[in-house]
N, C-alpha and C positions, 0 to 999 in steps of 0.2 A: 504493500500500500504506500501510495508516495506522503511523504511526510509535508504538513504544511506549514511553513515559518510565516510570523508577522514582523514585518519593520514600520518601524515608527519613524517619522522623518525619510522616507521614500524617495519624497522629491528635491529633497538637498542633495548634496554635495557625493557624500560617504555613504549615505542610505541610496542613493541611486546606484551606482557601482555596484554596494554588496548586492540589490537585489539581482541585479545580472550574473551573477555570482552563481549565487542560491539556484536560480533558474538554470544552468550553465550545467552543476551538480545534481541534476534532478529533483529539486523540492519545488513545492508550488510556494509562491508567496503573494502573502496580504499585507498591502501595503495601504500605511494609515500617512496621512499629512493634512496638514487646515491650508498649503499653501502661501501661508506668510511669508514664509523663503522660495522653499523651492519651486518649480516650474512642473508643470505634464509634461515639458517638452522631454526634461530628464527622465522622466518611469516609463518604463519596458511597458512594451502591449501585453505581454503576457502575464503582467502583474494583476492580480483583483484590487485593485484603487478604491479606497475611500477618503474621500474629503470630508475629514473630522477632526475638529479638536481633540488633543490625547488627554484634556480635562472633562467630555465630556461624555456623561454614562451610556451614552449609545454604542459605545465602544465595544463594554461586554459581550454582546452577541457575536463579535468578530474573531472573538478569545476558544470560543467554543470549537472543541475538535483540534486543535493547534496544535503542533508538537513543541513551540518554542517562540522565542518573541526576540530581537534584537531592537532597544530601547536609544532610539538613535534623538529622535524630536527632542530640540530643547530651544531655547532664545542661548545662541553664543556669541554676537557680538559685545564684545566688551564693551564700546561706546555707547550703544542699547538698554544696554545693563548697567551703566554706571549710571546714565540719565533715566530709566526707569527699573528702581530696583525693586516693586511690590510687585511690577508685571515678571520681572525674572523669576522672583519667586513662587509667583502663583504656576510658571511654564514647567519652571525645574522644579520644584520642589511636589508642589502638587498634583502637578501633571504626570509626573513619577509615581508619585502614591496609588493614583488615579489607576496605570498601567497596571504596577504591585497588584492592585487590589484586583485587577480585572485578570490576568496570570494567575492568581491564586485561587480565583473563585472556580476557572476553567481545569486548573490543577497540569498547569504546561510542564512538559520536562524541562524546560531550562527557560533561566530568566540572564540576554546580555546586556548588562550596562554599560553607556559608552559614556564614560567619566572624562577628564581634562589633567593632562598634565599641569594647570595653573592649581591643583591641588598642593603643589609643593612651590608656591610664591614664595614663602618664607623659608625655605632648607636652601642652604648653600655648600651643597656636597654634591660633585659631581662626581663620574655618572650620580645619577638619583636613582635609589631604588624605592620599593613601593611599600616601604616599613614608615618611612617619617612622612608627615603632613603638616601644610600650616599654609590651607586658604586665606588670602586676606581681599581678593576684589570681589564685586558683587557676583561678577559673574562663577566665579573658584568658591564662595559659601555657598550660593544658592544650588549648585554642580555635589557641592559635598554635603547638602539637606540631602539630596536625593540619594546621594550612597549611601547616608547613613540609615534612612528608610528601608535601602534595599537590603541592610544587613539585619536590620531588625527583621525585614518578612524572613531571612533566612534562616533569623535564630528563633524567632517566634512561632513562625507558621511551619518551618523544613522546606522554604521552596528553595531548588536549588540556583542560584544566585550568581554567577560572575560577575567583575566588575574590571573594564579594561582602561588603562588612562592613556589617549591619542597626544602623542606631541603634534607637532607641526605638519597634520595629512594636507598633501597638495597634488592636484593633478586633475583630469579632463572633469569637467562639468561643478569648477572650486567658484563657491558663491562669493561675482565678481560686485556683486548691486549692492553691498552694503556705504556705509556713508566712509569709512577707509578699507578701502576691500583688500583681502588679504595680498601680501605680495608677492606672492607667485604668479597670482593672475593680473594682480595691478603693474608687474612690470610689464608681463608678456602684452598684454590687450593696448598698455598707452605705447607700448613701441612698436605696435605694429599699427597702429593710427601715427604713428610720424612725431610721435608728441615726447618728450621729454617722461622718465619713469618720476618719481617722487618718493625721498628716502628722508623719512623722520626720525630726527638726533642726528649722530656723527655716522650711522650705516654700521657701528663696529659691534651693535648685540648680537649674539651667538644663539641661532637657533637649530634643534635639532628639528630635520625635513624630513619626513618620512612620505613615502609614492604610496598613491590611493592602494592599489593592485597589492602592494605588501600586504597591507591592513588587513583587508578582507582575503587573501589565502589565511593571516592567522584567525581571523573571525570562524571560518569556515574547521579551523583545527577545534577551537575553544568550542564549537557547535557540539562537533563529534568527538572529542578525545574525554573521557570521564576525568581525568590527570586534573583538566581545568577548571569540576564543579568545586566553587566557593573559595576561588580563589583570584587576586588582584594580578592583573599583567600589566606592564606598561608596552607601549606600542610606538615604538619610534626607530631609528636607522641607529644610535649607536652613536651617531660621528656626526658634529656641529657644525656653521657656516656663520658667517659673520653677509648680515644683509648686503653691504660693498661686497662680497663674495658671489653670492645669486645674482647681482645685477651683471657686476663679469661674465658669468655664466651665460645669462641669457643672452648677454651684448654678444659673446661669439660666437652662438650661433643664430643671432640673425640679424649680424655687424652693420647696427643700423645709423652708428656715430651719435649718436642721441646719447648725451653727458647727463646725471642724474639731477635735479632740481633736489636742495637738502633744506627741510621744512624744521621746526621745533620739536622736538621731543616729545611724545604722548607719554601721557602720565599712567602710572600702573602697571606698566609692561614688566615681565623680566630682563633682567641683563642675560642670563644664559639661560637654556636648557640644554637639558644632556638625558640622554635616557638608559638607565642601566638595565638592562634585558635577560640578565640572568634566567629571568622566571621565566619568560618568554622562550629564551633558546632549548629549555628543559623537555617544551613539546616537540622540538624536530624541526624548527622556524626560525627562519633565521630571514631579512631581506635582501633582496634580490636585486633593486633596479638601483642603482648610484645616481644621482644627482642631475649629473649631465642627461645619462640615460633617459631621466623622470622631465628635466626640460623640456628634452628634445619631442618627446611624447606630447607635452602638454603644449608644446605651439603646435605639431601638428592638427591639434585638435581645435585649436582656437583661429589658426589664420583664415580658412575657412568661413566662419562665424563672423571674424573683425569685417573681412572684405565684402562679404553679403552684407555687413549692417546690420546684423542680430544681435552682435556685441558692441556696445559702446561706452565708453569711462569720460566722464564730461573731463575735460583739460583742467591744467592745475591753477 
């Protein structure tokens, strides 16, 4: 009997990928989003699509029969989040609950949470493994209300629970429409519109970049490996980039001479990430695509898009 998975957050970024995924693997998947972010142009035809809030109880009937549920939907724009932090709360925190309670009621074999590396704001230990925590922005408490929920249904109810923490996932279909969109797509989309990229502070924080396509083969392990119930992974490549780094990157290969525009500093950010993967490599996982590799993929995917005018980043 084919087994059927739910993704929450379908038509973002990570949720769209995995579900091609799952499908790719033989599962059927039901796919839940309200649309705020993501697009239908992102979710597979093959998916069962609903357009629903994951705070709202209509939800339950979709839980029914489920083998599993990948808990992707949340508000993660930091800037979003920092200007409205009762709405974050109520997305991640409650909207969480919301899932929980609709997974438990259906009695799903596994429940994935897709947590944030900003859970470790405050550790300055690099690599980071997934023993110390100390959220401090809105968007990193409201992210760790919701783990903390997810560990209570595990210790209260038995359901069984993972919770993975994403560093920096980039690559085809990376939500470019936010008000400072991430920069992997904000370099790629304003340099091939002809326009100068936009790099805030001095370009010298250090972030670990990890390729969509990694993510979801370990998604796809944590599905199926038992190794992984009620246990925290972190999801990242290992090995750091300094933003002046990425902009290199992407300049050669699509040496457009376009010199970087250097704005103010956004407040809250970390200076490093790093991700220790200890727990991670334990399954058999390790990633796969390098940096360059994960570029080159993601302009092919966007020049396309810039040149038809379905992509566009207003100038700086």
């Amino acid at each position: 009997m084919q087994r059927r998975v739910i993704v929450t957050g379908v038509a973002g970024f990570v949720g769209s990928n995995l579900a091609k995924h799952l499908l790719q693997k033989g599962y059927s998947v039901t796919g839940i989003d309200n649309l705020s972010a993501g697009t239908l142009e992102n979710v597979d035809s093959r998916v069962d699509f609903h357009s629903v809030d994951i705070r709202d109880p209509q939800i339950y009937a979709l839980f029914e029969g489920a083998d599993a549920v990948f808990h992707l939907a949340a508000k993660s724009s930091l800037t979003d989040c920092l200007s409205q932090p009762l709405e974050a709360a109520t997305v991640n925190v409650v909207g969480t609950l919301n899932i929980l309670e609709a997974a438990r009621k259906a009695k799903l074999r596994k429940f994935i949470y897709a947590d944030t590396s900003a859970e470790y704001e405050g550790i300055y230990e690099f690599p980071t493994n997934e023993q110390r925590i100390r959220p401090i922005g809105v968007y990193a408490a409201s992210k760790h209300g919701g783990a903390t929920f997810c560990e209570s249904y595990r210790d209260l109810y038995e359901l069984n629970v993972t919770i993975v923490r994403y560093f920096n996932v980039y690559g085809p279909a990376q939500d470019w429409r936010r008000v400072i969109p991430p920069v992997m797509s904000a370099f790629i989309i304003r340099m091939l519109q002809g326009e100068r990229p936009v790099i805030y502070g001095t370009g010298e924080k250090r972030r670990d970049f990890i390729y969509v396509d990694d993510v979801n083969d370990l998604h796809l392990i944590i599905l199926e490996d038992k190794r992984a119930d009620g246990e925290i992974f972190n999801i990242g490549s290992g090995v750091n980039f300094s933003v002046n780094e990425v902009y290199r990157g992407v300049e050669g290969l699509l040496m457009s001479g376009l010199q970087p525009i250097y704005k103010p500093d956004l407040p809250g950010e970390a200076e490093i990430t790093l991700a220790d993967l200890t727990a991670s490599k334990s399954l058999g996982w390790k990633p796969q695509v390098d940096l360059n590799e994960g570029l080159s993929r993601t302009i092919d995917y966007l020049k396309s898009r810039v040149q038809q005018g379905k992509i566009r980043i207003a100038g700086a």
